[in-house]
C-alpha positions as CSV (number, residue, x, y, z in Angstrom):
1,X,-56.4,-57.3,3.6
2,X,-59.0,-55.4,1.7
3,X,-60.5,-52.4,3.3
4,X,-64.0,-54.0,3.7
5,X,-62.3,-55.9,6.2
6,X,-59.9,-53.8,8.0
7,X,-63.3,-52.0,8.6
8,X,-65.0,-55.3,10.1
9,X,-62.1,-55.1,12.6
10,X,-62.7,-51.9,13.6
11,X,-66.5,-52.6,14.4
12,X,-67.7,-54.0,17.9
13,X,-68.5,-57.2,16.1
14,X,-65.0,-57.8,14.6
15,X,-63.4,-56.6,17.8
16,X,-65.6,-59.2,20.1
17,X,-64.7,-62.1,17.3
18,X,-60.6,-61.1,18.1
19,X,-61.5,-61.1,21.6
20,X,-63.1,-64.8,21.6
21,X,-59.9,-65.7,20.1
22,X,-58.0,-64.0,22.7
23,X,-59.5,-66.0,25.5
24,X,-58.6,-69.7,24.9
25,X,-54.8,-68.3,25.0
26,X,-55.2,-67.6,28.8
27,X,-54.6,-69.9,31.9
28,X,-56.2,-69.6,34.8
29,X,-55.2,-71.9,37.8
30,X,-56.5,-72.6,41.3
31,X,-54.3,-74.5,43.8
32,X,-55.8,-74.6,47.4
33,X,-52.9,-75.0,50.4
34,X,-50.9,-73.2,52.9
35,X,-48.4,-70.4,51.4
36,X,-45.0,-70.7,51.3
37,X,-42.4,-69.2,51.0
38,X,-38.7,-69.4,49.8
39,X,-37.2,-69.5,52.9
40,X,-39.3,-72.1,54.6
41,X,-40.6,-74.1,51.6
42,X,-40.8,-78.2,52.2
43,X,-39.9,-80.0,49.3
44,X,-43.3,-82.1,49.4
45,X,-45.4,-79.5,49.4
46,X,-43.5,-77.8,46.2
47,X,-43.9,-81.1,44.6
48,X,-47.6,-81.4,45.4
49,X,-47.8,-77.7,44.0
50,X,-46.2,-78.4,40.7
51,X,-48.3,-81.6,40.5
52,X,-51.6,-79.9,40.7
53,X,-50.2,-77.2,38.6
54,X,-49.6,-80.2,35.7
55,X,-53.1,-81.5,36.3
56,X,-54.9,-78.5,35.2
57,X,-52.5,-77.2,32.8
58,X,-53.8,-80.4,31.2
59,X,-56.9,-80.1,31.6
60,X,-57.0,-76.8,29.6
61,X,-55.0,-78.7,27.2
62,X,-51.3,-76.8,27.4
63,X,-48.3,-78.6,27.3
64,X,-45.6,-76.2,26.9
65,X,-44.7,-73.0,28.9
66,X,-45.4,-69.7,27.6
67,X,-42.1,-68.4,25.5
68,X,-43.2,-65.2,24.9
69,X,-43.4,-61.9,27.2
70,X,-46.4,-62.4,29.8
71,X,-48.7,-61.0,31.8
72,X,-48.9,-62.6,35.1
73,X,-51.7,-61.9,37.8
74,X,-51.3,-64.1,41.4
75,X,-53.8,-63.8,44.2
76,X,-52.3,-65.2,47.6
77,X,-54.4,-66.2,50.2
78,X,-52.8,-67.4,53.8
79,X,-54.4,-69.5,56.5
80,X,-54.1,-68.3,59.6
81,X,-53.1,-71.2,61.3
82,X,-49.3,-69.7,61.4
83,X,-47.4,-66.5,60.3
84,X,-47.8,-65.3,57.0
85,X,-45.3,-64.9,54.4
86,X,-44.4,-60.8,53.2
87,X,-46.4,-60.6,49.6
88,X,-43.1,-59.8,47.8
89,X,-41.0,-62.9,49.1
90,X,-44.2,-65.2,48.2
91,X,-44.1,-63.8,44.5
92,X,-40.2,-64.9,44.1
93,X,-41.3,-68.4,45.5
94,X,-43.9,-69.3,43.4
95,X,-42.8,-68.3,40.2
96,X,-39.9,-70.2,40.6
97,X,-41.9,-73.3,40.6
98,X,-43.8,-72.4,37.4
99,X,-40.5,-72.9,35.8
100,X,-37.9,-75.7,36.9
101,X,-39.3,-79.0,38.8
102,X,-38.8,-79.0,42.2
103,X,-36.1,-81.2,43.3
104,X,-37.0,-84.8,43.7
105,X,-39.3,-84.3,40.9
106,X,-39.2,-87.3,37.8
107,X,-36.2,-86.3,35.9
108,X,-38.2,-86.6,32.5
109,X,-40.5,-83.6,33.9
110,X,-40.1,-80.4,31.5
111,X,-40.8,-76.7,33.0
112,X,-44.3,-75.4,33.4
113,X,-45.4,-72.6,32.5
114,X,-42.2,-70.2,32.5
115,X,-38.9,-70.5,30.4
116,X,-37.6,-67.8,32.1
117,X,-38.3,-65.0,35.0
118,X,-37.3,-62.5,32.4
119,X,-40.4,-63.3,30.5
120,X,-42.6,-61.0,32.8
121,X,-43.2,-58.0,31.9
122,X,-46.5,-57.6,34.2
123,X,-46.5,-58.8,37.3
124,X,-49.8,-58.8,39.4
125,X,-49.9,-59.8,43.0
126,X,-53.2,-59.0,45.4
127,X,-52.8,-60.6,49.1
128,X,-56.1,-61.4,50.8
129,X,-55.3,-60.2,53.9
130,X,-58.4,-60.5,56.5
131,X,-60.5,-62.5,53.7
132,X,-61.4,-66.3,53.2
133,X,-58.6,-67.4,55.5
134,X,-60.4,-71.1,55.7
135,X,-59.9,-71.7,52.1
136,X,-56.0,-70.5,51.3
137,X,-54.5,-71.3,48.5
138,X,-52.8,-69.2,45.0
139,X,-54.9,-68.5,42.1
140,X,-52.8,-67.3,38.8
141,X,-53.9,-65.6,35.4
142,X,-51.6,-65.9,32.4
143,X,-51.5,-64.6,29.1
144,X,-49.1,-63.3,26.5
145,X,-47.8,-59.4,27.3
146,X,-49.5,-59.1,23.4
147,X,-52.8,-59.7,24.4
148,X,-52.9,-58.4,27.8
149,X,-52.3,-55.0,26.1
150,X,-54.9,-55.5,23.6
151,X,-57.6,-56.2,25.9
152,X,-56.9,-53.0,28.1
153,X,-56.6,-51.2,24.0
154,X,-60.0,-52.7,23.7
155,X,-61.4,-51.2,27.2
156,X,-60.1,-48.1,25.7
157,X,-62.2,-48.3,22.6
158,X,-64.9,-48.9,24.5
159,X,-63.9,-46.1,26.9
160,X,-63.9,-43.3,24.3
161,X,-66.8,-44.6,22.3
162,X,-64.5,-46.1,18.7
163,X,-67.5,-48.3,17.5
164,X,-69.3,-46.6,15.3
165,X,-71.7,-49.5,15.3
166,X,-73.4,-48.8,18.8
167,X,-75.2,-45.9,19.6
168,X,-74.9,-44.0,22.7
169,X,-77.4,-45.9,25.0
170,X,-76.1,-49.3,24.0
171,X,-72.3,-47.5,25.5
172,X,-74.1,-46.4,28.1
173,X,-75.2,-49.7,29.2
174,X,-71.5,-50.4,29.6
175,X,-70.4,-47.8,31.1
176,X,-67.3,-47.6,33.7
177,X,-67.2,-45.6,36.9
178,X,-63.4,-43.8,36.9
179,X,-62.9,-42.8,40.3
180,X,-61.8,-39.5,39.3
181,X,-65.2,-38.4,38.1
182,X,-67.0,-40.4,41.0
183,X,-65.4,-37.3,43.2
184,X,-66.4,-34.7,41.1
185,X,-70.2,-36.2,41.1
186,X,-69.6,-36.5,44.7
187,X,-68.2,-33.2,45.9
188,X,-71.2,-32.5,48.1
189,X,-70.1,-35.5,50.5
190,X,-66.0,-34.3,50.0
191,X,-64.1,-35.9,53.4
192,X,-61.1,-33.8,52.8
193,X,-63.5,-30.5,53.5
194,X,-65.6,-32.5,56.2
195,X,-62.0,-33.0,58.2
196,X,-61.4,-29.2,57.5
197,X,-64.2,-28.2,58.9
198,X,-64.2,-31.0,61.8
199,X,-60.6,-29.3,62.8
200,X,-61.9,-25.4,62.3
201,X,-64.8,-26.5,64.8
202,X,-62.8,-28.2,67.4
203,X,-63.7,-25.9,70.1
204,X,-67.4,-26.1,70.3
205,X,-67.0,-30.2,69.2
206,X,-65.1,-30.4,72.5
207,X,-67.2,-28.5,74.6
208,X,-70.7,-30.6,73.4
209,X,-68.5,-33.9,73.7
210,X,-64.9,-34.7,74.5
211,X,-61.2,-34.4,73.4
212,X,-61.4,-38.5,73.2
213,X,-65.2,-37.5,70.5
214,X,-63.3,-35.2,68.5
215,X,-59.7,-37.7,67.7
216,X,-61.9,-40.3,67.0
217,X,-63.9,-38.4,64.9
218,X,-61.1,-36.7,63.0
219,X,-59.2,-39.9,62.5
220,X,-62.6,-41.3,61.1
221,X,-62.6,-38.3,58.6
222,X,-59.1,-38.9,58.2
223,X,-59.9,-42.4,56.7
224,X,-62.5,-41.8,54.5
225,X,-60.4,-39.0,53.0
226,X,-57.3,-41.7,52.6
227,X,-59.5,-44.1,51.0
228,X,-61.1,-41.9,48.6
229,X,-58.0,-40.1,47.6
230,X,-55.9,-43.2,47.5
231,X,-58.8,-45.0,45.5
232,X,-58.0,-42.7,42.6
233,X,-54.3,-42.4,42.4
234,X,-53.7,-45.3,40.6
235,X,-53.0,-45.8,36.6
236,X,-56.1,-47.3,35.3
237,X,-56.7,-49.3,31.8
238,X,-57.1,-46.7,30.0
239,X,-53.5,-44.9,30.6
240,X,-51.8,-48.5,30.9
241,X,-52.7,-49.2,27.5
242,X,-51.0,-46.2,26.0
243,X,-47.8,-46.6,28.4
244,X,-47.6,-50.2,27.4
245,X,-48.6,-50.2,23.7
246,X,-45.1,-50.6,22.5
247,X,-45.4,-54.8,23.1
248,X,-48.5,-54.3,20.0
249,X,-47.2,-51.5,17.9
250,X,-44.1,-49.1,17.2
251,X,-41.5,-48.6,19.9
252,X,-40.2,-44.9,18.9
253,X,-42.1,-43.1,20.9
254,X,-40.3,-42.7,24.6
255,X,-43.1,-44.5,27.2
256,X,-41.2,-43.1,30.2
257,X,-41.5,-39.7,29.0
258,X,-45.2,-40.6,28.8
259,X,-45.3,-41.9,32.3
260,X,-43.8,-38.6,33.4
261,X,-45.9,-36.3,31.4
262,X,-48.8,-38.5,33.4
263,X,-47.2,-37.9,37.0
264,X,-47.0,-34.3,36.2
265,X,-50.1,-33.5,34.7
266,X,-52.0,-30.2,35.9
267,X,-54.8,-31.0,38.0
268,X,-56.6,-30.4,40.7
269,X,-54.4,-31.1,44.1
270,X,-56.3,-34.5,45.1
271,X,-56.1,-35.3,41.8
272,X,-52.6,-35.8,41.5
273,X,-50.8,-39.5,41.3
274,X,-48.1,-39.8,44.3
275,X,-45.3,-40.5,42.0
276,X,-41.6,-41.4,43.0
277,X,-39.1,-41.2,40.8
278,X,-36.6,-43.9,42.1
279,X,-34.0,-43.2,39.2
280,X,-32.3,-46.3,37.9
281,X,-32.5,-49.8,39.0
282,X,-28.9,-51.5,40.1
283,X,-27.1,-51.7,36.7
284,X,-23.3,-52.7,37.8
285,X,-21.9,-54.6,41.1
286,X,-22.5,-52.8,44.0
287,X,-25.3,-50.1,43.2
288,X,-27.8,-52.5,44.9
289,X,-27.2,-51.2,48.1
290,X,-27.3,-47.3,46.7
291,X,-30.5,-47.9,45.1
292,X,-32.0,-49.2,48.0
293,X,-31.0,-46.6,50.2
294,X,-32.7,-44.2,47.7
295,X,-36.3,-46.0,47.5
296,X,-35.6,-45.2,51.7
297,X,-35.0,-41.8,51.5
298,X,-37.6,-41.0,49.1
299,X,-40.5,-42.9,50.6
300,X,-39.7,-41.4,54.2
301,X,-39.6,-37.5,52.1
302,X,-42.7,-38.6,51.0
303,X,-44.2,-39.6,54.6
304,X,-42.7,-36.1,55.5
305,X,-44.5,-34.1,52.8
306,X,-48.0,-36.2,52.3
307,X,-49.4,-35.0,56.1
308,X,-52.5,-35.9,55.6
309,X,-51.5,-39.4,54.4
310,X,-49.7,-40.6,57.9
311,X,-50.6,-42.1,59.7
312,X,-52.0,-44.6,57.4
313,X,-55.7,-45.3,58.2
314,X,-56.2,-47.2,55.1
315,X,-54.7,-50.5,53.2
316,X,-52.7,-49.1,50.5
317,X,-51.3,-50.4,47.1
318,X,-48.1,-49.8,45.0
319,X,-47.5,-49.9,41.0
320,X,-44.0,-49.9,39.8
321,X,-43.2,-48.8,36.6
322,X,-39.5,-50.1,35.3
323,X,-37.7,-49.4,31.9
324,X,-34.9,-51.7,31.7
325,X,-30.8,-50.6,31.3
326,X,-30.1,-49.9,27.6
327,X,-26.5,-52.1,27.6
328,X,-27.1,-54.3,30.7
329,X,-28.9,-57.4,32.2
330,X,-32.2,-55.9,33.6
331,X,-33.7,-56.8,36.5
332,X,-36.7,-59.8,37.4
333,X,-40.0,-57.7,38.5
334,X,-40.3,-60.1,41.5
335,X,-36.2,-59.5,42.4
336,X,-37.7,-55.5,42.0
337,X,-40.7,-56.1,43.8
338,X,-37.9,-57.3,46.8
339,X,-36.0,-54.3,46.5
340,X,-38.7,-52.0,46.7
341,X,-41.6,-53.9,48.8
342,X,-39.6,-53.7,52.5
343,X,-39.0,-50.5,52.4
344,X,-42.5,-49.3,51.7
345,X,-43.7,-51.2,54.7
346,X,-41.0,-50.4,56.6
347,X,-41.4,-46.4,56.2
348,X,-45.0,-46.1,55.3
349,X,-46.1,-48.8,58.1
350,X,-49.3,-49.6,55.3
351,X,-51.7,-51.3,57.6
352,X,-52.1,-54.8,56.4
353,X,-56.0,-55.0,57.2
354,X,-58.5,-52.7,58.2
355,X,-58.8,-54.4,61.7
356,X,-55.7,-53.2,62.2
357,X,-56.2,-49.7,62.0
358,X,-58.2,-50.1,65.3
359,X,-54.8,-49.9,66.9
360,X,-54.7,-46.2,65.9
361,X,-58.3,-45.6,67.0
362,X,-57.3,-47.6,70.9
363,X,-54.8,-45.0,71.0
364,X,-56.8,-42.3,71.4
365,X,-59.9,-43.8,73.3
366,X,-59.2,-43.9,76.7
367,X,-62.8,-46.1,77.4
368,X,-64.3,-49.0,75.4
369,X,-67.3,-49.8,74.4
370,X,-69.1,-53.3,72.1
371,X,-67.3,-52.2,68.9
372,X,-63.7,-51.9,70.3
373,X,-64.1,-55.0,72.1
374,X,-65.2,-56.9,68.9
375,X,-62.8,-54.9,66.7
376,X,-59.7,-56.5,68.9
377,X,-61.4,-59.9,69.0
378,X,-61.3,-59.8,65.7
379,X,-57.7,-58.8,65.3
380,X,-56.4,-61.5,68.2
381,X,-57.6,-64.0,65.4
382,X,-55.3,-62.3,62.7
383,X,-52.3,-61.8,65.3
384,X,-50.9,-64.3,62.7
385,X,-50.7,-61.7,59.6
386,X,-47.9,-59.3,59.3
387,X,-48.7,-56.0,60.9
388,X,-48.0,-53.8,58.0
389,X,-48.4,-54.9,54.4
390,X,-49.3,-53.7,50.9
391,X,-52.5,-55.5,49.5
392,X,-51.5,-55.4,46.3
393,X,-48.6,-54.3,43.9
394,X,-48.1,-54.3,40.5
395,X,-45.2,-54.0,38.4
396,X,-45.5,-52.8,34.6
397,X,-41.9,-53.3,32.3
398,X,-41.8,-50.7,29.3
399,X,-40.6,-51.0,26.4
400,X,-37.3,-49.6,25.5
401,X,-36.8,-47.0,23.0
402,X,-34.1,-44.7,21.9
403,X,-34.3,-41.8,23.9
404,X,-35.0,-43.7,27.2
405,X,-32.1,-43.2,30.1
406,X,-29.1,-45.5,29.2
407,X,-29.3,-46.9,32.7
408,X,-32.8,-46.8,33.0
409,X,-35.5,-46.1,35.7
410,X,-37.7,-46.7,38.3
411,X,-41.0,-45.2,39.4
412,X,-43.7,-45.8,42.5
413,X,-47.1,-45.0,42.5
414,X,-48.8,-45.1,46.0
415,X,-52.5,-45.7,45.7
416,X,-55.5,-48.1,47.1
417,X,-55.2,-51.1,47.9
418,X,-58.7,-53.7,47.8
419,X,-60.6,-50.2,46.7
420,X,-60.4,-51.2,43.6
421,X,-58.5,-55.0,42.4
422,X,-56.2,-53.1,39.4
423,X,-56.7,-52.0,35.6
424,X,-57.2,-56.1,34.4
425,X,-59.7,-56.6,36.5
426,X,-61.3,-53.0,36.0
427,X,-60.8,-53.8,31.9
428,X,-62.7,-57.0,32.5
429,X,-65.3,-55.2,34.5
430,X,-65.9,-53.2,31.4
431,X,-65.3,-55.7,28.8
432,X,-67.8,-58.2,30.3
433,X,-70.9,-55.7,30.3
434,X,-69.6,-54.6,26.3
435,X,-70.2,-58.0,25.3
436,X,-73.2,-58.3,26.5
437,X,-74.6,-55.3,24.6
438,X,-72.9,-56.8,21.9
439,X,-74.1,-59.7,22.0
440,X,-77.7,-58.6,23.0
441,X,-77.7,-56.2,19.3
């Protein structure tokens, strides 16, 4: 390649023509029907799936499953017509039907879009919890793990300005709000000091009002610090891209020492991630049960040291970041996802919707009033959806390199959960207003 063009490549131009051919290469599927789950799937209904599945597989002309290492992003959306599946158990269900045919199946049908589980090395999963519940259904992204990481490297270009070929208002016209700087911009309207003050000023709020005024008002300060500081704990395009550039480039640099140097970085308190080092995944027969017990203990240290995160007044998300054993079989992400998932509900108590952080609110307010009244109408008709849930969770596999633990490891991020719909969508976001400069100049 002569320099001439390496430098097309590295203009906006060249970068939106490897872009175009990026796109055809994904698969993007839309299957309408009540979830299920492994433990109480019917055989018809798995057939149907799979069916519709072929149909528009063919329709955007592939034929063979993916045999590389993929990205995978599934959006669940349950009726509420009966109980809902746990997101994590829904994951593990539906991916195995994008690989073998269901039984009963034609014997001359061929897998889907999976060869293998082990193919995934991002895992996606959002659960619309208290949304759309008359059209339910699964929709799933695909691509390869190569060109998921290349559009998050090209949000990243964008990000920091690499095209020389556009000048600053044409960036600016596709800029991207971090959430970060959002609260510095913001730090007039900061809850966190609102709640202080709200607490320092009990006394006189009492006195004008009531001791049921002032919960209800600190809880709602409570929230809005929860969602705002919540909102920006998690890893965004930006830092993915560098953990996961190993899949594109050289693997000698240690990723997990990047992650850490990330969850340790000196900033401002609320600017911290909630990172939890869970040490290594089970390697050999029997640590299951160990590493289990330690995702428990952790996550209920953490409960103990976050005050002002618990009670939870907001829906909450996880990412998982997992660097596979050097001289063992690794782990599945949705198998992970199962090991991890329980134990976040079951010692965080995540709310699954916002309707049902009303509970916390009824149990201070000894009266009622239009808006409680419609607040538990409103979550009668989702008595069907699990109490406590994560809206979303993500789980990222790194790249190995030398200096990585033999045995490997296991982090948890705790951060939003709908505030924001994770770093693909964000580096769509992004990407989408780019081309249109782009194209516009």
């Amino acid at each position: 390649m002569s320099s001439q063009e390496r430098d097309f490549w590295k203009t906006s131009k060249g970068a939106r023509l490897q872009l175009n051919r990026r796109k055809p290469r994904q698969v993007y599927l839309d299957v309408p029907g009540s979830l299920e789950s492994k433990a109480a799937n019917k055989l018809p209904n798995a057939i149907s799936f799979q069916d519709r599945v072929r149909k528009q597989m063919a329709a955007l002309g592939r034929v063979r499953p993916f045999r590389a290492p993929v990205a995978i992003q599934i959006d669940f959306t349950p009726g509420i017509d009966r109980p809902a599946p746990a997101i994590h158990s829904l994951a593990k269900y539906y991916l195995d039907l994008l690989q073998w045919p269901a039984g009963g199946s034609a014997k001359n049908k061929s897998r889907l879009l999976l060869e293998d589980d082990r193919q995934i090395k991002a895992l996606i999963c959002t659960y619309w919890l208290g949304f759309d519940h008359d059209n339910p259904g699964v929709r799933l992204r695909m691509t390869t793990m190569n060109n998921f990481v290349r559009d998050l490297q090209l949000f990243r270009a964008i990000r920091l300005g690499e095209f020389a070929d556009l000048s600053d208002d044409e960036l600016r016209l596709s800029g991207y709000a971090d959430p970060a700087e959002d609260w510095e911009i913001d730090s007039l309207d900061d809850p966190l000091e609102q709640l202080r003050e709200h607490i320092r000023d009990k006394e006189s709020f009492v006195k004008g009002t009531s001791i049921e005024a002032y919960e209800v008002h600190r809880m709602f300060l409570l929230q809005l610090f929860q969602e705002k500081f919540l909102n920006m704990r998690e890893i965004g395009p930006e830092a993915l891209a560098s953990l996961l550039s190993g899949y594109v480039g050289s693997r000698t640099k240690s990723q997990s020492q990047r992650l850490k140097n990330l969850l340790s970085s000196a900033q401002r308190q609320w600017q911290r991630l909630i990172g939890i080092d869970l040490g290594p995944s089970a390697v050999r027969p029997g640590e299951g049960s160990i590493f289990k017990e330690a995702v428990r203990e952790k996550l209920a240290d953490v409960r103990q040291k976050e005050k002002l995160m618990y009670p939870l007044l907001s829906t909450i998300g996880v990412t998982i970041v997992y660097v596979p054993p050097k001289n063992a079989f690794g782990i599945d992400l949705d198998n992970l996802a199962r090991r991890v998932i329980p134990f976040v509900h079951e010692e965080l108590h995540p709310p699954s919707t916002l309707a049902h952080v009303s509970k916390a609110y009824d149990a201070v307010r000894a009266s009622s009033d239009e808006w409680a009244e419609r607040t538990r109408a409103e979550l009668k008709s989702l008595n069907r959806l699990p109490q406590y849930q994560v809206s979303r969770y993500q789980i990222f596999e790194l790249p190995r390199s030398d200096s990585d633990p033999d045995d490997g490891n296991v982090h948890l991020i705790i951060h939003g959960g709908l505030g924001s719909l994770g770093p693909w969508h964000d580096a769509d976001e992004l990407i989408r207003k780019w081309e249109e400069v782009v194209t516009r100049y």
